[in-house]
C-alpha positions as CSV (number, residue, x, y, z in Angstrom):
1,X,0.0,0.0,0.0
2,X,2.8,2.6,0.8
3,X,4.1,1.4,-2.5
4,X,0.9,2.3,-4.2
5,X,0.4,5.3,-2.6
6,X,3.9,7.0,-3.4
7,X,2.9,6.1,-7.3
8,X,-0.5,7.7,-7.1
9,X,1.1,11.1,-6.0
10,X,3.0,11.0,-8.2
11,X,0.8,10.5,-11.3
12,X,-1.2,13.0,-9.8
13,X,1.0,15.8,-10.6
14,X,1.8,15.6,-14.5
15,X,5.1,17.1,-13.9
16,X,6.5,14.7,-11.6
17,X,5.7,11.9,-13.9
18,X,9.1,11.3,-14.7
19,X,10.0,10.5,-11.5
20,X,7.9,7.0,-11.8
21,X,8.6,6.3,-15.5
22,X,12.1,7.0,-15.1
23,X,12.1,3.5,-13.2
24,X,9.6,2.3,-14.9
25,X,8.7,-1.7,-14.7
26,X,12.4,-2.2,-13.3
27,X,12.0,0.0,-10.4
28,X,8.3,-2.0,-9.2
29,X,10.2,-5.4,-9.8
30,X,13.4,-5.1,-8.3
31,X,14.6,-8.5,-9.5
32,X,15.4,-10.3,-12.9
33,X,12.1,-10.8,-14.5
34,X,10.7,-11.4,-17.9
35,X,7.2,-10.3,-19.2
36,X,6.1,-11.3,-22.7
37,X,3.5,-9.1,-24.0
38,X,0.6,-10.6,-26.1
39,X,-2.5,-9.1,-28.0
40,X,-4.0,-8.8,-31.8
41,X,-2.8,-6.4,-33.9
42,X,-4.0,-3.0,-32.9
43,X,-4.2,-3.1,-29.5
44,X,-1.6,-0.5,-28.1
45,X,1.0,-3.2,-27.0
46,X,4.2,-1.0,-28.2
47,X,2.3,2.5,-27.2
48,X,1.3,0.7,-23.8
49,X,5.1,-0.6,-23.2
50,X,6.7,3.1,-24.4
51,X,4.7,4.8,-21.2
52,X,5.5,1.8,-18.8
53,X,9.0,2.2,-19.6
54,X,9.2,6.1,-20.1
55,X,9.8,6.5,-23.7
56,X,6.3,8.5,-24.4
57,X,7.8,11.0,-22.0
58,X,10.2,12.1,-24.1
59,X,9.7,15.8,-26.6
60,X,10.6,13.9,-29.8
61,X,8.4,10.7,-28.6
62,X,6.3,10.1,-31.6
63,X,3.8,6.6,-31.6
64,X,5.0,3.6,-33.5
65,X,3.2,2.3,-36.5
66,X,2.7,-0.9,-37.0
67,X,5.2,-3.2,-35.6
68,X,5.8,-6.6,-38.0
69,X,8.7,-7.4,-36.0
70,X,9.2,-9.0,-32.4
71,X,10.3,-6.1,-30.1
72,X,12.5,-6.7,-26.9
73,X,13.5,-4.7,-23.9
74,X,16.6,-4.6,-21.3
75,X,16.7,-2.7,-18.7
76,X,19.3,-2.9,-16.4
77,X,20.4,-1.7,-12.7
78,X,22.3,-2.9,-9.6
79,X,19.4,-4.4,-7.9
80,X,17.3,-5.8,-11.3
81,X,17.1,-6.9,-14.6
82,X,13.8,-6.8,-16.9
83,X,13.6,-8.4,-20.2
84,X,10.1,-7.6,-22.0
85,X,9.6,-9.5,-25.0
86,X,6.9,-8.0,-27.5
87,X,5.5,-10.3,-29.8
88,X,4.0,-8.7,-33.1
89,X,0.2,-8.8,-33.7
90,X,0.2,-9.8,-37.4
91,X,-0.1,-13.3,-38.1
92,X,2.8,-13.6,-40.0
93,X,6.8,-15.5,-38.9
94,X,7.7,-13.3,-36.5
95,X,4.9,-13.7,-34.6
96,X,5.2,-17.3,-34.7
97,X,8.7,-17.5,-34.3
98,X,8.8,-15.3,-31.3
99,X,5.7,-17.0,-29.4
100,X,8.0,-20.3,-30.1
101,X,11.0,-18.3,-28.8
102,X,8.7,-17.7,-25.4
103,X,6.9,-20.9,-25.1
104,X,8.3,-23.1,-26.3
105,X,12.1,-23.1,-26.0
106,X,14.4,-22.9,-23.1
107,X,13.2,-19.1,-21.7
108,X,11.2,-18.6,-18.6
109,X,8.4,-16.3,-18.6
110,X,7.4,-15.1,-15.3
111,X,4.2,-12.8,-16.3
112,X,2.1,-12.6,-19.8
113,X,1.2,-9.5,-20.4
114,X,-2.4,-10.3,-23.0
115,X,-3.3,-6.5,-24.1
116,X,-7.1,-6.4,-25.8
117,X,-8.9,-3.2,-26.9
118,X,-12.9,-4.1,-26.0
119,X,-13.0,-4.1,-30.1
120,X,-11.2,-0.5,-30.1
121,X,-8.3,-2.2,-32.2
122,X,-6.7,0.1,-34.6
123,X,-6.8,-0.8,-38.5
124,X,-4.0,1.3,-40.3
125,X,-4.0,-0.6,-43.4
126,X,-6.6,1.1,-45.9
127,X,-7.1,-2.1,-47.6
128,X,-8.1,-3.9,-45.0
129,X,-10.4,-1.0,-43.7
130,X,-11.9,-0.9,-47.5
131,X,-12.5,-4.7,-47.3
132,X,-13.9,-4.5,-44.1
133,X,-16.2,-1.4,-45.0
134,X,-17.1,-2.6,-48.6
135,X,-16.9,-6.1,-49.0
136,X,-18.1,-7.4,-45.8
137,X,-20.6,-4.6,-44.8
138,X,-18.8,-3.4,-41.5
139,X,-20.2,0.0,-41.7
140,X,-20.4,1.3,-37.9
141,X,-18.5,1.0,-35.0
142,X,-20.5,-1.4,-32.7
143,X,-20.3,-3.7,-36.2
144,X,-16.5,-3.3,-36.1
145,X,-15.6,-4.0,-32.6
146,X,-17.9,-7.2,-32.1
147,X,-16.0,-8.5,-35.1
148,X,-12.6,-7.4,-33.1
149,X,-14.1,-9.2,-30.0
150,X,-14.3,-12.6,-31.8
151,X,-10.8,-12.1,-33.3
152,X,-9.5,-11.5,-29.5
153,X,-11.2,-14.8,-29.0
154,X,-8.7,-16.6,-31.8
155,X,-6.2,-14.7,-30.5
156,X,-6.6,-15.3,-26.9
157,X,-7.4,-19.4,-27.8
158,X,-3.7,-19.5,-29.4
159,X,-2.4,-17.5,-27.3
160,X,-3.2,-19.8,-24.4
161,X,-2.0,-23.3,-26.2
162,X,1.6,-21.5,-26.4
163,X,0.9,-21.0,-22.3
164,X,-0.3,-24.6,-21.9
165,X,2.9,-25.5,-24.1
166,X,5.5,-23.6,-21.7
167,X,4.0,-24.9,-19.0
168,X,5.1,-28.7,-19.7
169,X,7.9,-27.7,-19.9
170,X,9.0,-24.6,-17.7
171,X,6.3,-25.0,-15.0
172,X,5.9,-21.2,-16.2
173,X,4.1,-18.7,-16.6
174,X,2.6,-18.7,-13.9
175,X,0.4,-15.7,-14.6
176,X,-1.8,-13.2,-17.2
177,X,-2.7,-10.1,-16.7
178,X,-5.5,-9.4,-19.7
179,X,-4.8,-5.7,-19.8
180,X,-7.8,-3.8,-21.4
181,X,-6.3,-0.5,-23.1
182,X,-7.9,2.0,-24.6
183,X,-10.7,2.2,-21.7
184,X,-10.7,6.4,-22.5
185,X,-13.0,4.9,-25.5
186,X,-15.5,3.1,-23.1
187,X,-14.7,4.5,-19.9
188,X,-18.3,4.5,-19.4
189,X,-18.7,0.8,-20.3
190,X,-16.3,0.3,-17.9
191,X,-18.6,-2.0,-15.3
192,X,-20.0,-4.4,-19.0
193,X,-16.3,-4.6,-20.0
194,X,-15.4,-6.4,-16.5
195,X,-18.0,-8.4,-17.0
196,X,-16.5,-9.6,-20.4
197,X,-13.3,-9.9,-19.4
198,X,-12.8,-10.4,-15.3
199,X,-12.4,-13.2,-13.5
200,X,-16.0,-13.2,-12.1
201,X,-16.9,-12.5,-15.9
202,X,-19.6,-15.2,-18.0
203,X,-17.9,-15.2,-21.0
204,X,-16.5,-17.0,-23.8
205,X,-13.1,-15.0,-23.1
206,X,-13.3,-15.9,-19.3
207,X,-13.8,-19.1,-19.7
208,X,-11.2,-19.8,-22.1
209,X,-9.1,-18.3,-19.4
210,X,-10.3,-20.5,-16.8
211,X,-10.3,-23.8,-18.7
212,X,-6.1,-22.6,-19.4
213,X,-5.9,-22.5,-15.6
214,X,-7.3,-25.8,-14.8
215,X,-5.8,-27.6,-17.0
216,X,-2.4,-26.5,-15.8
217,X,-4.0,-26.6,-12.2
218,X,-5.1,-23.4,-10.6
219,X,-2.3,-23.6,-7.9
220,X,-0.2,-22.4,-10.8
221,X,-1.7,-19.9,-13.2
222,X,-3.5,-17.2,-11.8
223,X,-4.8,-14.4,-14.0
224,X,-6.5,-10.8,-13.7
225,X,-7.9,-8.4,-15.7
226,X,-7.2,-4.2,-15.1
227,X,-8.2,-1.3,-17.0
228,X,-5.5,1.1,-18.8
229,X,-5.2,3.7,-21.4
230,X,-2.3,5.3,-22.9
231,X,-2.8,8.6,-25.7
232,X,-6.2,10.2,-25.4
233,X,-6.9,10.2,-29.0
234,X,-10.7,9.9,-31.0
235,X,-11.2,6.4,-32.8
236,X,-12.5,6.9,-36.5
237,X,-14.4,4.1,-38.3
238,X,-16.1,4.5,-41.6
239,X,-16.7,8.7,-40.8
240,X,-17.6,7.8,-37.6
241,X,-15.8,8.8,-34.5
242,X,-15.5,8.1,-30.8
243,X,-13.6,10.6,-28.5
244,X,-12.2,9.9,-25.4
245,X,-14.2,9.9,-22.2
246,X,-11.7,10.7,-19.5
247,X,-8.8,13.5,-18.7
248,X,-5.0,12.5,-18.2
249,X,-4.7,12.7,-14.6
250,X,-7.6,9.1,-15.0
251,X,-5.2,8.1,-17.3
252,X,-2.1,8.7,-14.8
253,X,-4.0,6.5,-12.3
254,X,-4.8,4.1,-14.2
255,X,-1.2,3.3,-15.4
256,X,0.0,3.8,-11.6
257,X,-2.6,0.8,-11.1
258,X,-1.3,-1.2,-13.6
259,X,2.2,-1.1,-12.5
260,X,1.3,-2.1,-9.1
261,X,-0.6,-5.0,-10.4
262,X,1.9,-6.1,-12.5
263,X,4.3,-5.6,-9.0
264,X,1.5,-7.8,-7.6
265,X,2.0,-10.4,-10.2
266,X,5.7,-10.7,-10.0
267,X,6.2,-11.3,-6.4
């Protein structure tokens, strides 16, 4: 709780934010650990690791397009040493290759980091927005995002055979934290959202989730679900547009929450 409550003041106060992202994931840890973050493409897992780690902070920071490549992170000190493995959203060989790299090879993973959108998933590729749009008739936004949801579902279902894989053979990971980003964009959906996607939740992404954790044995998988957002920015589909529903100081404490969950998770 101390812990917690030294974050929160300083995410309150925009110019002291720094201070917490200057440390980052390494400073909460405090020992070697190694995170691999998953989601589809879209989601915001290079955005969501740049503020973790501090590099949004910076005057020249400028957001990533989309990453085909598998992305990974050192960061050293004299008490620690984080790894953060990113693996790429596009179903292509990196992807593959890096999930193998995770799951199924020699490497330990302590903590899967599984970052969904709640359907918010950003398309950048105008071809696949025109297919979508033209071809297949996904006009509006509620259209778009419950065909996002079911592709979180494929996702999540691979995903968790890589998990199931590792675990054979490492005994790890031994945790998920499903991370739902861009919650600016349904900040007022908030309570439905944890219904989808919380432990408590009666849904096919739950379950999927729970079935992973008893089949390695509940004793060693736990998994949570936590809100986040990282750049307050309006979601365009098709002329349509969603804006952002909260300021950047409930951003702020929503990211201090994350990194004490993901502190939570390491232990």
């Amino acid at each position: 709780m101390e812990l917690l409550g030294w974050l929160w003041r300083l995410f309150r106060y925009r110019k002291d934010l720094a201070l917490v992202y200057e440390g980052g994931l390494n400073l909460v840890l405090g020992r070697k650990t190694t995170i691999a973050v998953t989601g589809m493409q879209g989601a915001g897992k290079t955005v969501l690791l740049d503020h973790l780690t501090g590099r949004a902070l910076r005057p020249d920071y400028q957001p990533p397009g989309q990453s085909t490549r598998s992305e990974s992170y050192r960061i050293k000190d004299k008490r620690s040493r984080l790894i953060v493995d990113v693996v790429p959203g596009q179903k292509a060989n990196p992807r593959l290759l890096m999930l193998d790299e995770l799951f199924a090879g020699s490497k330990k993973v302590d903590l899967v980091l599984h970052i969904v959108a709640n359907g918010f998933a950003t398309i950048r590729n105008e071809d696949a927005r025109r297919i979508l749009i033209e071809d297949q008739g996904i006009t509006t936004i509620d259209q778009l995002r419950a065909y996002q949801k079911a592709r979180e579902l494929e996702d999540l279902a691979e995903t968790c055979q890589f998990i199931r894989q590792a675990h054979r053979k490492n005994r790890a990971p031994t945790s998920m934290l499903v991370t739902m980003d861009k919650v600016d964009l349904y900040h007022d959906q908030l309570p439905a959202a944890r219904r989808y996607y919380g432990t408590q939740a009666d849904s096919p992404f739950a379950e999927q989730l729970r079935e992973t954790a008893r089949s390695i044995g509940t004793d060693f998988f736990a998994w949570d679900a936590i809100p986040v957002c990282t750049r307050l920015e309006q979601y365009e589909w098709n002329g349509a547009v969603t804006k952002p529903q909260i300021r950047n100081g409930k951003r702020d404490k929503h990211l201090a929450e994350l990194l004490s969950k993901i502190k939570e998770f390491c232990k």
